[in-house]
C-alpha positions in Angstrom: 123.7 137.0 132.3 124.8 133.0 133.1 125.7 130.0 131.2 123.4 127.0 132.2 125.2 123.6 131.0 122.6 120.5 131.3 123.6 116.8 131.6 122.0 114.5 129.0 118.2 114.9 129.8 118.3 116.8 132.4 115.1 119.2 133.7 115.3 122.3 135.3 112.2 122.5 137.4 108.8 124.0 136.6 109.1 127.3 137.6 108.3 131.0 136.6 110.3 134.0 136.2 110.2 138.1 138.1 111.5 139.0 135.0 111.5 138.5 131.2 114.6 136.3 129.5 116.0 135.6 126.5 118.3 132.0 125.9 120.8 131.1 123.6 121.8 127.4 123.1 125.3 127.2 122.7 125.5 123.2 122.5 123.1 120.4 122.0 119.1 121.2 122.5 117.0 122.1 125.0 112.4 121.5 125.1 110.9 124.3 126.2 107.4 123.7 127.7 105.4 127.1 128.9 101.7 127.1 129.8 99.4 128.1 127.0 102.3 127.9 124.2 103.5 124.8 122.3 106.5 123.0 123.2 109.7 124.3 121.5 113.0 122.3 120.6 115.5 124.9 120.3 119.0 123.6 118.9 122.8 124.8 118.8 122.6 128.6 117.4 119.0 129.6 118.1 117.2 131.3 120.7 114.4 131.6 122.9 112.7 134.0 124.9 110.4 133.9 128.0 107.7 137.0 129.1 107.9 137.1 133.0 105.8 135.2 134.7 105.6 132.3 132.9 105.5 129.0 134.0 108.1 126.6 131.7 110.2 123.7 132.3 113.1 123.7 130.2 114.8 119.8 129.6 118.0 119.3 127.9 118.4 116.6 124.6 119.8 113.2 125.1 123.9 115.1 124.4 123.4 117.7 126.9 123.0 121.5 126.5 125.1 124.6 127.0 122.5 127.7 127.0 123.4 131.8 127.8 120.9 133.7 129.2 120.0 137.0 129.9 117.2 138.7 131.9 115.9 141.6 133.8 115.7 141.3 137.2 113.1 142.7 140.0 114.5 144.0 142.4 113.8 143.3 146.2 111.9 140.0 144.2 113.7 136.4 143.8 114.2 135.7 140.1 113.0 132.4 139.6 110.0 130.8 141.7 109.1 126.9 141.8 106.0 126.2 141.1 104.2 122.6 141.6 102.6 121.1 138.4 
């Protein structure tokens, strides 16, 4: 489990996940774009969840975000991988 806390607009990478997540936005909002799904706005007091494996880029709003997450972890496997889009 970590707390994330994105500047104004900020991106965290595409990338994909060993494991499945689930997020929480504590503050602000945060887009969530994942291959083969619409993009999401998820706000201050709801959640979202991510299967494992695939590949999202998560953005914060123009205020910032504060987000808890949770996931399961492989082990011997790094949790998240970069991928080039």
């Amino acid at each position: 489990m970590g707390i994330a806390e994105f500047p104004p607009n900020a991106s965290k990478p595409w990338h994909k996940a060993t494991g499945p997540e689930v997020a929480y936005v504590l503050e602000g909002e945060v887009t969530v774009q994942a291959d083969g799904q619409p993009t999401q706005v998820v706000r201050a007091g709801e959640s979202y969840r991510m299967r494992a494996g695939v590949v999202h880029v998560t953005t914060a709003g123009p205020k910032g975000a504060k987000v808890i997450a949770t996931w399961a972890w492989v082990p011997g496997k790094p949790f998240n991988i970069r991928v080039s889009k």
